[in-house]
N, C-alpha and C positions, 0 to 999 in steps of 0.2 A: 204929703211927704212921709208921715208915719206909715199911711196904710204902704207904701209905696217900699220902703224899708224891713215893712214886716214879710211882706210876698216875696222880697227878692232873702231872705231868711232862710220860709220856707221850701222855696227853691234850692237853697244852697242846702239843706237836713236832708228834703227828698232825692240827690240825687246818688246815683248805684255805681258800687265800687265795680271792678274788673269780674267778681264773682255774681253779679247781677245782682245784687243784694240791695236794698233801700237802707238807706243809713240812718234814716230819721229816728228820732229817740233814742240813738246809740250814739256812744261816745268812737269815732271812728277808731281809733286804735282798737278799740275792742271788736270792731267789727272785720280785721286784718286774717285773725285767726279762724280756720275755717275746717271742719271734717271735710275729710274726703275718704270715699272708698269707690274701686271701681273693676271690674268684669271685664279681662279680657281674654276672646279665644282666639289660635295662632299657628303656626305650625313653623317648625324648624327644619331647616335641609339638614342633609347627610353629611358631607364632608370627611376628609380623612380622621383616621383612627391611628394617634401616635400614639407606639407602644415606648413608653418614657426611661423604663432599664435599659434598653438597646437603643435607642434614638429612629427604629423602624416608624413607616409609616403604610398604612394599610386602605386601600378604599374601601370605604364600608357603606353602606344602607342603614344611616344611625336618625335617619328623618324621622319626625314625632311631632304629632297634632297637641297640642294642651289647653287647657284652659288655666286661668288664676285668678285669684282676687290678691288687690293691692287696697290697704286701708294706713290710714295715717292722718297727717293735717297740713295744709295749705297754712303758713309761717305770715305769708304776705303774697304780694301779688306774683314775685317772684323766684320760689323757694317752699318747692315743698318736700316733707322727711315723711318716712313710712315703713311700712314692711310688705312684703307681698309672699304668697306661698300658692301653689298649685298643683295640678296632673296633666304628666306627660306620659304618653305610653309610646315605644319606638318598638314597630311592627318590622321594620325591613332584614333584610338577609345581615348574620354575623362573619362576614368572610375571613375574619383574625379567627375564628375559633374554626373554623372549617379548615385553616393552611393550616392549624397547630395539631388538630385530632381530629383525625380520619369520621368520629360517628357522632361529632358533635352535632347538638341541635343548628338547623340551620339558619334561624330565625332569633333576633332578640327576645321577643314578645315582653318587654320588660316597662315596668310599670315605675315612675320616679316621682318626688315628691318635694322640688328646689322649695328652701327658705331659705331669703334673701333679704338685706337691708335695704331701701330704694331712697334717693335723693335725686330729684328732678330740678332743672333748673329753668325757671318760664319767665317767658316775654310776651302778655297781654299787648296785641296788636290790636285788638278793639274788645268789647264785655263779652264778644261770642267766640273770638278766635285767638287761640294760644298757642302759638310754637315753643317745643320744650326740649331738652337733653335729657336722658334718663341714662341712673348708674346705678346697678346691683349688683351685691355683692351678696357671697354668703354659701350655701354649702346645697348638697341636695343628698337624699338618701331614698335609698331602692329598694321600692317594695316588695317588687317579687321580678322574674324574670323566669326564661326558659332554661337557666344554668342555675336553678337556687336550690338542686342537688344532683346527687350522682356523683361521677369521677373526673365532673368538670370544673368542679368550684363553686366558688360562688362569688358573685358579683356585688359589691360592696360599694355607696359614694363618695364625692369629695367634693371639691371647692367647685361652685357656680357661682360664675360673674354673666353679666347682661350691661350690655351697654348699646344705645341705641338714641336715635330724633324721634318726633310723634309731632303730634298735631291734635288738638283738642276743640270741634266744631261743636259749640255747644253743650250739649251732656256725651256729642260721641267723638272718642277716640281710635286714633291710627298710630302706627306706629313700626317703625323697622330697625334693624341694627346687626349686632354680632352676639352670641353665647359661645361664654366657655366652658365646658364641663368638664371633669376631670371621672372617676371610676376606679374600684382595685378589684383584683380578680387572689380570693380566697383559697388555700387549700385546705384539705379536709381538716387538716389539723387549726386555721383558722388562720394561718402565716401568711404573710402578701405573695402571692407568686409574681405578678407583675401590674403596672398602674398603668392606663391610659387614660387618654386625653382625647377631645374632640372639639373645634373649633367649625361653628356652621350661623347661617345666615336667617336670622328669622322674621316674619313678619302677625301681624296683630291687629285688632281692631276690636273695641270692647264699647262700655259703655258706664258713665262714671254718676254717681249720685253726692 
């Protein structure tokens, strides 16, 4: 009867929370709280280009492959807070700067830098597979771009949100949604001439530690 009570003990120490973890010699509460950091690369479509002073809206070539890393901690099994930061570089044609100025470059070639708060919210459907909502919030700034001199301005960031579902199969991650980026466009003197905005569809898959 003893021995029979102590086995079924250590059955109850040994077994693994939703994070695959062995609980034994830990006080489960303590074992709730969990690092995470994780690698994903992605790429965002184009979408139009609202130029926000006039209410215009312009089809542009705003598409851009990136990579990020998102680091933070896992709260509980469902609820995790973070921050994430990365690079995006958007290669396609600028067609707002081409209707506004006859000799403008024709190309973004612009290089961006979003940091972002991230709060995911997850439902462990078994210890390998996780369906989750993900929400970021937070800004992005531009590194360099094919308008970052001359008599075209200069292109400056703003607010970037991301919002999107994922799926988490073991260490690797999937994931799709919406981004919002916002932009202002500088004059020499350093004045906003005008702010746009771009709303486009992105997709992901990285890999998390």
């Amino acid at each position: 009867m003893l021995m029979a009570q102590e086995s079924g003990n250590v059955a109850q120490q040994s077994r693994e929370n939703y994070f695959g973890e062995e609980l034994a010699g830990r006080n489960k509460a303590q074992s709730k709280i969990k690092p995470h950091f994780e690698i994903n690369a992605g790429f965002i479509t184009g979408g139009k280009l609202r130029v926000r002073n006039e209410g215009q809206k312009f089809k542009t070539n705003f598409s851009r492959p990136y990579v990020e890393v998102v680091y933070g901690a896992r709260l509980n099994d469902y609820l995790f807070v973070g921050v994430g930061t990365g690079v995006q570089y958007a290669y396609g044609d600028c067609k707002l700067m081409n209707k506004l100025e006859l000799n403008a470059p024709e190309s973004w070639g612009l290089v961006a830098m979003p940091i972002y708060g991230n709060v995911k919210a997850c439902y462990p459907v078994s210890r390998m597979v996780t369906p989750y909502i993900s929400v970021g919030v937070g800004g992005n700034v531009v590194l360099t771009s094919n308008f970052s001199d001359g008599d075209y301005g200069k292109i400056r960031g703003g607010l970037f949100c991301k919002f999107g579902a994922g799926l988490t199969i073991g260490k690797f991650n999937f994931g799709l949604g919406m981004t919002s980026q916002n932009m202002k466009w500088l004059n020499e003197a350093g004045a906003t001439n005008f702010k746009v905005g771009v709303n486009s569809f992105y997709v992901e898959a990285g890999v998390k530690f």
